[in-house]
C-alpha positions as CSV (number, residue, x, y, z in Angstrom):
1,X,119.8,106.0,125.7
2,X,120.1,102.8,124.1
3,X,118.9,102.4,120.6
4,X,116.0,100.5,121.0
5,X,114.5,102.8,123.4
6,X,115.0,105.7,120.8
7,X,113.4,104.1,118.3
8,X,110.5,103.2,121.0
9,X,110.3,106.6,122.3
10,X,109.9,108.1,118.9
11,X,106.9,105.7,117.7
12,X,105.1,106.5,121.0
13,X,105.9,110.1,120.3
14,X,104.3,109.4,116.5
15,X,101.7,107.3,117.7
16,X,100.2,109.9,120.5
17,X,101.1,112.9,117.7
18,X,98.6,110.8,115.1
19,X,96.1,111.2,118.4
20,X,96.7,115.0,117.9
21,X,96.7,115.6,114.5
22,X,93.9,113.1,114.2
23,X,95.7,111.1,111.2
24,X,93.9,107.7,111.2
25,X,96.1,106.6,108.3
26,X,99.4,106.8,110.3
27,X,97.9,105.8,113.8
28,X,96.4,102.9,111.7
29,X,100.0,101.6,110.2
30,X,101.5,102.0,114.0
31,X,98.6,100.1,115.8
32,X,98.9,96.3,114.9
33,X,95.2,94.8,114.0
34,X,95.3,92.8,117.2
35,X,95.7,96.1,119.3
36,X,94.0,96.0,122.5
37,X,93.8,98.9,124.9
38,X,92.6,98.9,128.5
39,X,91.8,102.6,128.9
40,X,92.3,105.0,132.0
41,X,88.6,106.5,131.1
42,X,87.3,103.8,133.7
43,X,89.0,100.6,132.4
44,X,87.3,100.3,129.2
45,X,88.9,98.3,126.7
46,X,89.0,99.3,123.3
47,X,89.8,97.5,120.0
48,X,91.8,98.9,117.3
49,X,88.7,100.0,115.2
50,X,87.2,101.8,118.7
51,X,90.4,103.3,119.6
52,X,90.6,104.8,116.1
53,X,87.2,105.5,116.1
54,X,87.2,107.2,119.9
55,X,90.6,108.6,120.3
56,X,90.1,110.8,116.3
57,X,86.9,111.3,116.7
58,X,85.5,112.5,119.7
59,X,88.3,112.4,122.1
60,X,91.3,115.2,121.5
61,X,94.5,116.0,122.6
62,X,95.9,119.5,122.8
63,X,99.3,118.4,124.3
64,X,101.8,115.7,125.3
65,X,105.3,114.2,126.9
66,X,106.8,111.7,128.5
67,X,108.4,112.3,131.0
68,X,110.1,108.9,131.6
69,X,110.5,105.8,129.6
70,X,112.1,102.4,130.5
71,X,112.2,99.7,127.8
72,X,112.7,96.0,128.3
73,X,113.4,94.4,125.3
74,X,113.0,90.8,124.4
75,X,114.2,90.7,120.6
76,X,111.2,91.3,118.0
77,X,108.8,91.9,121.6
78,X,109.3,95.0,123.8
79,X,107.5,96.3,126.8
80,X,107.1,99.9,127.6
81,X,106.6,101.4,130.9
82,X,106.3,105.0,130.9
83,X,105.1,108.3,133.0
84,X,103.3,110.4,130.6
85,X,101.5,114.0,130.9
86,X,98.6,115.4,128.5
87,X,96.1,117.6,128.0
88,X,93.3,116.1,126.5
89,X,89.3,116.9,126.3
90,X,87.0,113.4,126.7
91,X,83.3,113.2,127.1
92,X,82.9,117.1,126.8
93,X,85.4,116.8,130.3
94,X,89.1,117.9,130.8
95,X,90.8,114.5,130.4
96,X,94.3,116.6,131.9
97,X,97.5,115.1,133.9
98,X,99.5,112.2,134.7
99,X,99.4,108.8,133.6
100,X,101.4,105.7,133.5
101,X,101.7,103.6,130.4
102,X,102.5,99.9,129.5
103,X,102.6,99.5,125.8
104,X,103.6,96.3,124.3
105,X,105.3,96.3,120.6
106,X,106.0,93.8,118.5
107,X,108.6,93.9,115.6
108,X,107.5,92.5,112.3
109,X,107.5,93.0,108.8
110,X,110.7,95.2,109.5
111,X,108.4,97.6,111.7
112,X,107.8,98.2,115.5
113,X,103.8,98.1,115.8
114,X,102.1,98.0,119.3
115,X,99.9,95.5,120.1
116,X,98.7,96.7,123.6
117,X,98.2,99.5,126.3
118,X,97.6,99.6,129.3
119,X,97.4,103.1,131.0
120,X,96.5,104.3,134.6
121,X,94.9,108.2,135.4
122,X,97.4,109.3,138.5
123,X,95.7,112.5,138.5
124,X,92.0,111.3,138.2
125,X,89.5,113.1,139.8
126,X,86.7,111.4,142.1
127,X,84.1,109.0,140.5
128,X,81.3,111.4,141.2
129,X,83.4,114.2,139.6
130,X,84.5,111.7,136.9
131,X,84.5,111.2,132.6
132,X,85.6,107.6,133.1
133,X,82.5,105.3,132.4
């Protein structure tokens, strides 16, 4: 595993364990104040205050891994394309399974800080059955 992609795979393990723990002061220093996120819950997109405000308030996470991370890097710019299980309650629903992630991170100010998400619901159930908006 190359460097980079450590370093990567250990702020998206921080960033998703700030979800958990619900520690807005830490997700806050990891998400830039650009952050942009197009969410699985129906394609919503959230800015940094709503993700903050949605993912630690009413939306939890019990659990969390990747299962697979590939990293292209570009210099102080780096895409990443994961695969992604959780167990998660949203909207009073199971929010549970498989996702695929695109996060984009930016170095600056001598830290890695993403700056957008993308993530797609493999596992989602039907729309009628559905949490997503």
């Amino acid at each position: 595993m190359t460097d980079l992609k450590q370093i990567l795979l250990a702020r998206e393990n921080e960033w998703m364990g700030t979800w958990q723990r619900r520690d807005r002061t830490a997700a806050e220093a990891i998400l830039a104040d650009e952050f942009i996120l197009v969410s699985s819950l129906g394609g919503a997109i959230f800015t940094k205050a709503q993700w903050l405000d949605e993912a630690l308030g009413s939306i939890s996470c019990q659990s969390f891994q990747f299962d697979d991370i590939r990293v292209l890097d570009y210099g102080d710019a780096a895409v990443v394309v994961s695969h992604y299980r959780q167990t998660a309650e949203a909207r009073g629903k199971p929010w549970n399974g498989r996702f695929v992630l695109t996060d984009v991170w930016i170095h600056r100010d001598a830290r890695w800080q993403v700056v957008s998400r993308h993530a797609t619901w493999l596992d989602a159930p039907p729309r009628s059955e559905s949490i997503r908006g």
